[in-house]
C-alpha positions in Angstrom: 1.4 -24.6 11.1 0.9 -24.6 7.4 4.2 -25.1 5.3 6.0 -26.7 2.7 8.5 -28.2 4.3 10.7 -26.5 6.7 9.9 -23.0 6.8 6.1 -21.8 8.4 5.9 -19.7 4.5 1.9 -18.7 6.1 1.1 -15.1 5.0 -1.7 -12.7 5.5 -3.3 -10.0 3.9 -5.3 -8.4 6.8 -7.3 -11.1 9.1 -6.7 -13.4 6.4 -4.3 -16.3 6.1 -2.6 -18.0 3.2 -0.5 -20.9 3.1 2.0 -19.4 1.1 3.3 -16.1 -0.2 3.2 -16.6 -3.8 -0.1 -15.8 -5.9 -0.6 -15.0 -9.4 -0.4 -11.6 -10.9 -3.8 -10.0 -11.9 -4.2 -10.6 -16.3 -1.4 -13.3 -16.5 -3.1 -16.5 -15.8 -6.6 -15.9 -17.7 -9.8 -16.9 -15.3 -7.7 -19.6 -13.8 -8.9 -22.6 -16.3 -5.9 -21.8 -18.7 -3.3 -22.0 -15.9 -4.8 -25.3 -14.2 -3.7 -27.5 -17.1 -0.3 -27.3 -15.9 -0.4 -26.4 -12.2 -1.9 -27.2 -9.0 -4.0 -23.9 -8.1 -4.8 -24.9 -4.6 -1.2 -24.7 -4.0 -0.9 -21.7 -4.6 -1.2 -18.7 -2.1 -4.2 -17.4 -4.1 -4.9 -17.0 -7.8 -5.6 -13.0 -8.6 -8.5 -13.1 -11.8 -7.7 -10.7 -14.5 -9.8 -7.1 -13.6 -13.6 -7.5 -13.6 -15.6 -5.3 -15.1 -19.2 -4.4 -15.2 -20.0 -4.7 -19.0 -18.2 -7.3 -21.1 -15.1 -6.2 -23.5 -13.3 -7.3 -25.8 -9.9 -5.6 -24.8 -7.8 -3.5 -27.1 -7.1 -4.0 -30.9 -3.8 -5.9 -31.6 -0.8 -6.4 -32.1 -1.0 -5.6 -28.6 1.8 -7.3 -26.6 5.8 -6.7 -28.1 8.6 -8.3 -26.3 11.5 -5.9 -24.7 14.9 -6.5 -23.6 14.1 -8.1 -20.4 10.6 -7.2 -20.2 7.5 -7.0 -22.1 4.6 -4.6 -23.3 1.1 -4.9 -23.3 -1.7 -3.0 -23.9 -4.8 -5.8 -23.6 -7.0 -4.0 -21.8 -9.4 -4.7 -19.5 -10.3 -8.1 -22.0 -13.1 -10.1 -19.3 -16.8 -11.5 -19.5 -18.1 -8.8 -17.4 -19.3 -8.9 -13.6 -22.2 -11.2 -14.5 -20.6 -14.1 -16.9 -17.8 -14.0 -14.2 -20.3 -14.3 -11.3 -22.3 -17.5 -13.4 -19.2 -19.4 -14.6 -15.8 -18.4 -13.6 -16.0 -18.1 -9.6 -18.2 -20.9 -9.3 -15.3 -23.1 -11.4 -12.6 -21.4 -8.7 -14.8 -22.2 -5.4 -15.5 -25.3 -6.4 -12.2 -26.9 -6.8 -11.1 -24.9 -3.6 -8.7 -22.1 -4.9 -8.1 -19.0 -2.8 -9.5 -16.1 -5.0 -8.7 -12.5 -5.1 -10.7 -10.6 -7.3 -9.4 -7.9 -9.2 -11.7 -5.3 -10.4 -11.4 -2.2 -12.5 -13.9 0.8 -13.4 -14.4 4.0 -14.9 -16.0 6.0 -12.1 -16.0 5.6 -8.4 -20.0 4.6 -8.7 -18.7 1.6 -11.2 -16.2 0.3 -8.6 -18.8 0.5 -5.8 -21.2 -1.5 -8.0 -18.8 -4.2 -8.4 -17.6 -4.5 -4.9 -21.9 -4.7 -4.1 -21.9 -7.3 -6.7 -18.6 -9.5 -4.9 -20.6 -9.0 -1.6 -22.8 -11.8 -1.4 -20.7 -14.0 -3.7 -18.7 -17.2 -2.6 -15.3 -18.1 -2.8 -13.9 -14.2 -2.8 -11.0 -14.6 -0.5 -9.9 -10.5 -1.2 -11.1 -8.1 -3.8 -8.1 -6.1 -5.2 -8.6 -2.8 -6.2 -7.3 -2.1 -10.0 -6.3 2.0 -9.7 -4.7 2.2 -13.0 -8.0 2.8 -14.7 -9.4 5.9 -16.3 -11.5 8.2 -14.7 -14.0 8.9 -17.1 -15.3 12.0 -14.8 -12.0 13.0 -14.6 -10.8 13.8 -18.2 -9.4 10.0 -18.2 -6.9 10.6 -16.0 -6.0 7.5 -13.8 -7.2 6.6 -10.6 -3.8 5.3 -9.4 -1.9 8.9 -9.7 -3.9 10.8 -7.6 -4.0 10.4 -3.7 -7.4 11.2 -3.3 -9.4 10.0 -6.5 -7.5 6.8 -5.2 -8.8 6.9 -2.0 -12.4 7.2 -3.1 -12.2 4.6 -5.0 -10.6 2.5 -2.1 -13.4 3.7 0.5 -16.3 3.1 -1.8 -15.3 -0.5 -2.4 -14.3 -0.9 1.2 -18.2 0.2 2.4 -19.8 -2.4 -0.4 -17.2 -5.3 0.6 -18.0 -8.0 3.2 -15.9 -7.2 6.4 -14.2 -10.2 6.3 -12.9 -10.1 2.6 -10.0 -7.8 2.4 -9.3 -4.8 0.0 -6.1 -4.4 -1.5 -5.2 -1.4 -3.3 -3.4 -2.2 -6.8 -0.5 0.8 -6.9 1.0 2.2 -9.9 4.8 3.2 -10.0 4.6 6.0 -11.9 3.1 8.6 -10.1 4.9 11.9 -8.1 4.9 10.3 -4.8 3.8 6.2 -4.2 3.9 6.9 -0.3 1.7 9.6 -0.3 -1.1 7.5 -3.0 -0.6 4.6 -0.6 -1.3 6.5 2.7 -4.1 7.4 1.3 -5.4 4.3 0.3 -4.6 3.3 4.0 -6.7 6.1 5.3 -9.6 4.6 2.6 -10.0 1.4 4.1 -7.4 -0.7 2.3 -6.3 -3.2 4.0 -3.3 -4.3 1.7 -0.9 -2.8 -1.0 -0.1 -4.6 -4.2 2.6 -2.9 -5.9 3.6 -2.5 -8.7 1.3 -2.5 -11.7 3.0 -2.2 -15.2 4.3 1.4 -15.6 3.9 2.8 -19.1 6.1 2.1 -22.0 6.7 2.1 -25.7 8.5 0.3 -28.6 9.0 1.6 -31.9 8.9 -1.0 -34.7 11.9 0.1 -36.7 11.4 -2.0 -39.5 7.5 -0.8 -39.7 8.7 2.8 -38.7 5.7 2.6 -36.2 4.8 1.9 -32.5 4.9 -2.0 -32.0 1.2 -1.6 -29.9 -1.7 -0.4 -31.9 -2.2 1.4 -28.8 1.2 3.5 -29.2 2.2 3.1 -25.6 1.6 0.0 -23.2 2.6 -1.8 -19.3 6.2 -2.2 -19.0 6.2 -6.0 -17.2 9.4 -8.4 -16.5 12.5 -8.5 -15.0 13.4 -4.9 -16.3 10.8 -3.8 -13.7 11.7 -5.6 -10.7 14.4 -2.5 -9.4 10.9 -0.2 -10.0 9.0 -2.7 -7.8 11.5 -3.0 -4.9 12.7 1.1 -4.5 8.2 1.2 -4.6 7.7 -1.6 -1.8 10.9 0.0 0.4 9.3 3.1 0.7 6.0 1.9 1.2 7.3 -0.3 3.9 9.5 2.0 5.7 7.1 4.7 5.6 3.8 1.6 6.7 5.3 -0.8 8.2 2.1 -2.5 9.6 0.5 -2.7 6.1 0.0 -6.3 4.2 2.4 -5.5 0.4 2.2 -7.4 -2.2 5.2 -7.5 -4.2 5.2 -8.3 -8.0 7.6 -6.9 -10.7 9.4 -9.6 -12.4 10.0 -12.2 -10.3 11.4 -14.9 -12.0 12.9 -17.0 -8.9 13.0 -17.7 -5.7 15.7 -15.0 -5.2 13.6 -12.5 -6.9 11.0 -13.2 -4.6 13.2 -12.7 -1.5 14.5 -9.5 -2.3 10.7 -8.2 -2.4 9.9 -9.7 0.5 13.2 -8.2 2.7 12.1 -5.0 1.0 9.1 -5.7 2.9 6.6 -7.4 1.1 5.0 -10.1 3.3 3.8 -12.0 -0.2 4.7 -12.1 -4.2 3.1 -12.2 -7.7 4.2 -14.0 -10.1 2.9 -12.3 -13.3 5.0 -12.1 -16.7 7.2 -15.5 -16.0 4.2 -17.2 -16.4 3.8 -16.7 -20.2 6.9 -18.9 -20.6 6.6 -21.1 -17.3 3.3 -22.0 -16.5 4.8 -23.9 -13.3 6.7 -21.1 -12.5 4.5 -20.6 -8.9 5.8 -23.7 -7.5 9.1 -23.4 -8.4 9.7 -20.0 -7.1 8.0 -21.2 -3.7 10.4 -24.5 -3.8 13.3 -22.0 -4.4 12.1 -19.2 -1.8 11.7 -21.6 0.9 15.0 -23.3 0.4 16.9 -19.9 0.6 15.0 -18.8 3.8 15.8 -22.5 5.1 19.7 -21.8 4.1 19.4 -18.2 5.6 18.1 -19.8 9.4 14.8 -19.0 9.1 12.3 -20.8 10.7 9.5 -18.5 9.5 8.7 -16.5 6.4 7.7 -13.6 9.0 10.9 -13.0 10.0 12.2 -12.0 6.8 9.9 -9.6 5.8 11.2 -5.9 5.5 14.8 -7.4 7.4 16.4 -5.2 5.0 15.6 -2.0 6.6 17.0 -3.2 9.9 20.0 -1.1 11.2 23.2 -2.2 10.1 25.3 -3.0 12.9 29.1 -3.0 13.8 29.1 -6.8 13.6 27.6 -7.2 10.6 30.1 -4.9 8.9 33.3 -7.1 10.6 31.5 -10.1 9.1 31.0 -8.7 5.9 34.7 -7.9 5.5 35.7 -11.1 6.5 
């Protein structure tokens, strides 16, 4: 039994087990360097990279962050050193001072993705390749992967024939689409093996003083605790309508509390994403705070708690409720 303390906190995301449910959000803790000058990484359930991508690039033009009430914009990018410079220097740093990896990647065309995933095949230290759907289809008048069912699903199947069978895809979710079930069925019926949800839905900010946008981009992801409501209605339905699929809940989680509501929404783990900028030991803390609310709550395993929301409610509950 792997835990912290009192509570078995193991999770998996298909076959695959982690020690704990709390990663890092995909973007928000660089190449993992950055982020191990003030935290233990190994400690963590797994550290998600910011998207791969085949070619180098240099990201967006700035000012390209603005802060919100409760939440922030961004419009980076895909900023990274490209599949090779990433292959050379960054995943050899993570495997080497044993942190669980996921690997997000992002492309333009389902070919792109598939030539990625070939390139993560053979590589080592990839504990799960995640599966960035909010990208533009360039064969598609730009329009993005994540809001159609079956663009998505391509993408998803491609990936899961070039990937190892014992490395896991997850399937990166936006929340701004028609119908999130019906995208993540379909990533299902691709090959995914688990959900992360939700990426940052789209935003804007108008500079008043300026009297322009605040992003040289105009619009940009909505992240933070203005979010999180987005994030939990998205992984409810998701569960409810999958139970059996692996979700991995992010959305502004802050604390430990934030965490748990995911989680009895139905995620089985969390990503801790925006808090970061402002708490780089904000992992360890939620995970201290997590586990001592499940300890409070009687629960002996993290397991148990997942989707516990959606249970029935009973007579009894409601008399002890009222009391």
């Amino acid at each position: 039994m792997t835990t912290t303390g009192t509570v078995d906190l193991r999770a998996y995301l298909g076959h695959v087990e982690l020690p704990n449910p709390v990663l890092t959000a995909s973007g928000c803790a660089g190449m993992g360097r950055e982020l191990a000058q003030f935290a233990d990484l190994t400690r963590l359930g797994a550290f998600a990279t910011r998207s791969i991508t085949m070619a180098p690039r240099a990201g967006r033009p700035t000012p390209r962050m603005a802060e919100t009430p409760s939440g922030l914009l961004n419009s980076v990018g895909l900023q990274g050193p490209g599949i090779e410079a990433f292959l050379e220097e960054e995943l050899p740093w993570l495997a080497g001072h044993g942190v669980r990896t996921i690997v997000s990647i992002g492309g333009g065309s389902v070919a792109e993705f598939a030539a990625l995933a070939r390139r993560l095949a053979d590589a080592t230290g990839v504990t799960a390749i995640e599966v960035n759907l909010s990208c533009p289809n360039i064969e598609d008048r730009g329009r993005l992967f994540a809001r159609d069912g079956s663009s998505a699903a391509e993408v998803v199947a491609a990936v899961r024939g070039a990937t190892r069978y014992d490395v896991p895809v997850i399937a990166k979710l936006a929340p701004d689409v028609a119908d999130v079930v019906a995208v993540a069925r379909s990533c299902v019926d691709g090959g995914a093996d688990a959900l992360s949800m939700i990426n940052t839905p789209q935003g804007m900010a108008i500079d008043v003083d300026a009297m322009r946008p605040a992003l040289a981009a105009g619009s940009g992801g909505l992240s933070g605790p203005a979010v999180r409501p987005l994030a939990v209605r998205c992984v409810w339905q998701v569960h409810a309508a999958l139970p059996g699929v692996p979700i991995i809940g992010m959305g502004g989680v802050l604390t430990g509390r934030d965490a748990l509501e995911l989680i009895l929404a139905g995620a089985c783990a969390v990503a801790v994403g925006t808090a970061l900028f402002h708490d780089p030991n904000a992992c360890p803390r939620i995970l201290r705070e997590l586990e001592d609310l499940l300890h409070e709550r009687g629960f002996d395993r993290l397991a148990d708690a997942v989707g516990l929301a959606h249970r029935p409610v009973l007579r009894n509950d409601l008399k002890e409720s009222s009391l």
